[in-house]
Steps between C-alpha positions, in 0.01 A plus 500: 500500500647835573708662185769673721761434705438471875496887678734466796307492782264209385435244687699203488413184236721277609708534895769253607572548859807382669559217234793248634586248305766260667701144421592371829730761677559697201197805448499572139236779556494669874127714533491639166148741417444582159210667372368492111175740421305443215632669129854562650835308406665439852871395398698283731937590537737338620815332445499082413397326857313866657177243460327670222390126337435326775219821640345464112462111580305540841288731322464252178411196769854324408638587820382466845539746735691390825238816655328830392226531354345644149143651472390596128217727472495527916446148493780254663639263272749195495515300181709194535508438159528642137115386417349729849685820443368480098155441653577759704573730211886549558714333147893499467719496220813350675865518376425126333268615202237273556379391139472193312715564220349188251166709504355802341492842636106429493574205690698640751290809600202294546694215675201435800231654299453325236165530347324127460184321353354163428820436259760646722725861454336717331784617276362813307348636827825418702712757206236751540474495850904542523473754228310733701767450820765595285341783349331687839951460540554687178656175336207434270758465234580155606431183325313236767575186343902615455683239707706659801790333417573723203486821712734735635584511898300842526169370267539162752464728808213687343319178431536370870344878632224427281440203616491598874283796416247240286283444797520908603717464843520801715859470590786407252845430651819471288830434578757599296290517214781692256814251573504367164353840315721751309347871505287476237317191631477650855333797361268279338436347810462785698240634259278161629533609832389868515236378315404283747588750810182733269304172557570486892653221529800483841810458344835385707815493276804355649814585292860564537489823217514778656411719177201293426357545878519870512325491140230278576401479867283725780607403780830272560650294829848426592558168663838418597617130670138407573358828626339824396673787509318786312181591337537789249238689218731387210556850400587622825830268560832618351668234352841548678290428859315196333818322429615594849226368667557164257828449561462578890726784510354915565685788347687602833620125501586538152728819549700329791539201305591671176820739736664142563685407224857381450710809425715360199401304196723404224413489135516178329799521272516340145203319317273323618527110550096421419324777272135487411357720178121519477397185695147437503246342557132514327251676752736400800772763420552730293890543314751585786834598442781367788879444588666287745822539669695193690484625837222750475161475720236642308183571632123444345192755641203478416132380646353172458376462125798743382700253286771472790461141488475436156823687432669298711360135362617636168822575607530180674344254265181473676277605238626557120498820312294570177728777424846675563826317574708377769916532460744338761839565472441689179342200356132400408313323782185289483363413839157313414518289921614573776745159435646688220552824674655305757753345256614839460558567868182686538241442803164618612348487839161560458269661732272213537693321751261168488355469208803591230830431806571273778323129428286406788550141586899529444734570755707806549811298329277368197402866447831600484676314261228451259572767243854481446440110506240564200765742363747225504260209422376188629716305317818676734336476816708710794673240809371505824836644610428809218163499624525546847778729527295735233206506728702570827706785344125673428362417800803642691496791259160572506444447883171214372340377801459239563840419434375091450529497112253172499212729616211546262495803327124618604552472868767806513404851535412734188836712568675118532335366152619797304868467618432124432433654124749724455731236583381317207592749258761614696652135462511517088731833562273747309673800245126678586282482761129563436348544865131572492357601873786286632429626871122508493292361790816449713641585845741824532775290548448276229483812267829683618643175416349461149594882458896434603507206276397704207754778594760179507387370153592869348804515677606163313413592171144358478240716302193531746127620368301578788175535554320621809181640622718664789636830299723537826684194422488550096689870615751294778614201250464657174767698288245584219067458497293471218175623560229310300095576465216394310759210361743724381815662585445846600785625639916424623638692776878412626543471894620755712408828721271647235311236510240401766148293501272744495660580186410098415142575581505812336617312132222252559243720593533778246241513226613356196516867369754645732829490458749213669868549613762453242550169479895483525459681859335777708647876529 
């Protein structure tokens, strides 16, 4: 194997070609190429849905191209399964860790290679033979017959990247190998890896962290809603025209954008109604510091993987805290559900539409009531009278189409179900409102809607967090944004005409050694 990275103009070790990958009418890839060379990490960006998983799979045989075509080594390839791209040399670490967590470390890097005789495993061999994997890694240091169970998230990952590199593959995919890593475990990990770039082994990295891509990678491609939309030398891109190209937005657009602003904000008088002092969460956030006004909008920026949503299922009850506190009123608050945030008046809309909102096989009415029915309990079940005129008001409100409140929940349009789910928490007549992507994968019209209705919720009082992927709408609905990275708060700016997004993209793009805007504002 070669001992240095790939020189640029090598050939080619692995080339997708116009890879398409589509369920029914919907293309979740549309002709992407990517190229990997041999000893070079090749880092895939994009924002949750640009495709970046779903490309790793066709490559890893999980997922079938709908047409394309892959050649490794000049040589045209289509596994259609897990088992033919591994005999093909090509091994993936995907965002499930796959390990068996009752056996050894041992175990587990040998897991296919066992060594045998007459009696079976040959146990002594099998720890040897692992020993030496680990240690051409630089994690000789390990004990083989250590159960996985006992080991941390980053030591876990390590183990599974041993065992894909246990029968010597000559591509290694990852995606999103550092979710669960804090920065001295990444660092660990990345140690593995540029170790085995000096081996020559094709590396493609999906990941979210911006940081950790310009560290670590070559080369890097942007995909955005299914397509490609850049190929750069990873030291060549600034990081301000990465996230534009992410986000789907170029500077010029960014400027125009950033002029249109509403000319007059007002500062939130008095305290604030819902305070939150160090909240955190162990390697999912780090301890973040905010105050909510009743009738305030504020805004959350960030990229995926920032801690944008993880701030917000804290605040929300979604996920509990390890740390900090929560005050309400000027009293201590303990929100360990989203039932017991909801007790306090407090709702969350979360971005995953289908799997965490509307409940397919329901009907738009059923969908409706059923949290502030929960809220008030089975044993007080609502009148069809209550019922009905609840669910008309909304649907008149909301303009939900179709207007039949019988009709199942699954056959309305996305920008349909999400009004269906607002309604929901709408219904239980929220103090906050935690809206995470609320007007993602919808039509125009559906979103200027969503965006009035939050301006209408402020107007009445209601708290509203926001986030958004769409820094034009954070800047149009929003009377403050916090800015988070790297799952932590790095930055506050108030609303107004000093502030624009390219300033956004500027905060999130700026080395961790630069200075940020003051947080209480910009000059």
């Amino acid at each position: 194997m070669s001992t240095r990275p790939a020189a640029p103009d090598a050939a080619p070790l692995v080339e997708m070609a116009a890879i398409t990958v589509a369920h029914g009418p919907v293309e979740v890839l549309h002709e992407v190429d990517l190229t990997v060379r041999a000893g070079e990490i090749h880092a895939l960006m994009g924002e949750n849905g640009a495709g970046k998983s779903t490309l790793i799979n066709v490559l890893a045989g999980v997922t079938s191209p709908t047409s394309g075509s892959i050649r490794l080594d000049g040589r045209p390839l289509r596994p259609s399964s897990p088992a033919e791209a591994q005999a093909a040399g090509i091994r993936a670490v995907l965002q499930d860790v796959p390990v068996a967590r009752h056996l050894s470390i041992g175990e587990n890097v040998m897991l296919g290679h066992e060594p045998r005789g007459r009696f079976g495993i040959r146990w002594g061999e099998l720890h040897a033979q692992a020993h030496r994997v680990l240690d051409e890694l630089g994690l000789g240091d390990m004990d083989t017959r250590r159960r996985v169970r006992s080991l941390s998230p980053a030591t876990t990952q390590l183990v599974a990247i041993a065992r894909a590199m246990a029968d010597e593959p000559r591509v290694l995919l990852l995606d999103e190998p550092t979710s669960s890593l804090d920065t001295a475990e990444v660092e660990q990990l990345f140690l593995v890896l540029r170790r085995l770039r000096e081996r020559g082994v094709a590396m493609v990295f999906a990941s979210h962290f911006l940081e950790q891509v310009l560290a670590l990678s070559d080369r890097l491609t942007v995909l955005r809603s299914g397509t490609r939309v850049a190929e750069f030398p990873a030291h060549q891109v600034e990081r301000s025209e990465l996230i534009s190209l992410m986000i789907g937005h170029d500077l010029a657009e960014l400027r125009r954008i950033g002029s249109q602003r509403r000319e007059h904000r007002s500062d939130p008088a008095g305290p604030p109604f819902y305070r939150a002092r160090q909240l955190a969460q162990r390697e999912v956030l780090a301890p973040t510091d905010l105050d909510l006004h009743r009738g305030e909008v504020v805004g959350i920026a960030g990229l995926r993987g920032s801690g944008r949503t993880e701030l917000a299922r804290l605040l929300a009850g979604g996920a509990t805290a390890d740390s900090g506190t929560a005050m309400l009123d000027g009293r201590a608050l303990s929100l360990r559900s989203p039932a017991a945030a909801l007790r306090h008046h407090i709702a969350m809309a979360s971005e995953d539409r289908l799997g965490e909102g509307v409940v397919a096989g329901l009907s738009i009415r059923d969908n409706i009531v059923l949290a502030l029915q929960s809220r008030r309990g089975w044993a007080r079940p609502m009148s069809r009278a209550e019922r009905d005129e609840l669910v008309a008001g909304f649907i008149d409100e909301l303009g939900i189409r179709p207007v039949d409140p019988a009709t199942p929940v699954e056959r309305l349009s996305g920008g349909n179900q999400q009004k269906v789910l607002l309604a929901r928490w709408l219904a239980t007549r929220p103090r906050l409102m935690v809206l995470d992507e609320p007007t993602k994968g919808i039509d125009m019209g559906a979103r200027v809607e969503i965006q009035a209705l939050v301006a209408r919720l402020a107007a009445s009082r209601v708290a509203v967090v926001i986030i958004s992927s769409d820094l034009d709408e954070l800047l149009r609905l929003s009377d403050r944004i916090v800015v988070m990275k790297d799952r932590m708060k790095i930055g506050e700016v108030s609303n107004g005409p000093g502030l624009s997004v390219e300033t956004i993209v500027e905060m999130i793009a700026a080395p961790e050694e630069e200075d940020l805007p003051p947080l209480t504002g910009l000059p």
